[in-house]
C-alpha positions, 0 to 999 in steps of 0.5 A: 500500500502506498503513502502520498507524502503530506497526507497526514498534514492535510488530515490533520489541516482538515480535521483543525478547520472543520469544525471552526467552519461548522461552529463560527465560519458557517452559523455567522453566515447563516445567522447574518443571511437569515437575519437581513432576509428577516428584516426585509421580509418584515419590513415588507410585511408592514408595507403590505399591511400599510398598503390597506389605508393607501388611497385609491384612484381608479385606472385602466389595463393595458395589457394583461397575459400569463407567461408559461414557463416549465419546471426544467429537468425531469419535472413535468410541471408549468409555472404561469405568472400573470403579467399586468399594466394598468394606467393610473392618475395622480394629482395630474400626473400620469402612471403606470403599475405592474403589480397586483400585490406586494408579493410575486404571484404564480397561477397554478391551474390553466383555469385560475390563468384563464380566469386572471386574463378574464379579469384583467381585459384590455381596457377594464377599470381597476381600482389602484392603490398607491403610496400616499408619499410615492404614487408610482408605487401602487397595488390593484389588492392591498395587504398581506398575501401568502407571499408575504407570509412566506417571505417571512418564514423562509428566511427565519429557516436560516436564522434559526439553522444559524443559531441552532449551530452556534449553539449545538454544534460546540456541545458536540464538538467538546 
């Protein structure tokens, strides 16, 4: 059997900077990505809460579609996102709005895409909210979404992961 010169240098160079990868390095990053993702999502929680007592004004579609897109790979499954613009005044000034919520939305089914154009004709009348300080940034429905939901527990995935390796990885390691 052969023996590599220096293996048992890097055996011994990996088996020192492991475990400060897993017990400092690795819990800091996750715990700092969780926590700004955190603060992002919460601050995009109260927004979409605050969003309830924007003011409205009325507007018009300009054109709506769903964009069909697969799961690549071998999944066998279609994301369809819905596509708005819609043309709104304010005090005088003229604007155009893409969102429907605060939150991306997808539509699962042909029906729900095929109800969502329906909805959104070319020409139709929507009633847009907007934020009270900066107009362009408007919604068609207010308030908190399951988007918004789960863009606040997600990131909390890492947070948590971050902090439970801080503290029970080193229990293990000693």
């Amino acid at each position: 059997m052969s023996h590599l010169p220096g293996t048992d240098a890097c055996q011994i160079l990996l088996a020192a900077e492991l475990p400060f990868f897993f017990t400092h390095l690795m819990p800091a990053v996750l715990i700092l990505v969780g926590g700004s993702m955190t603060l992002g999502a919460i601050a995009s929680l109260f927004q979409a809460i605050a969003s309830y007592g924007w003011p409205a004004t009325s507007g018009n579609v300009v054109g709506a579609n769903v964009e069909e897109s697969s799961g690549g790979g071998e999944s066998d499954y279609t994301v369809r996102t819905p596509k708005l613009e819609y043309a709104y005044q304010v005090g005088g000034a003229s604007h155009v709005g893409t969102r429907i919520t605060l939150s991306d939305r997808t539509l699962g089914s042909p029906a729900e895409a095929a109800a969502f154009l329906k909805e959104f004709q070319k020409g139709a009348a929507v009633t847009v909210r907007y934020h009270p300080k900066e107009p362009s940034k408007c919604v068609l429905r207010p308030g908190v979404s399951f988007g918004n939901i789960m863009g606040f527990f997600f990131p909390l995935i890492f947070l948590t992961g971050g902090i439970a390796l801080f503290r029970i990885i080193p229990t293990l390691h000693h």
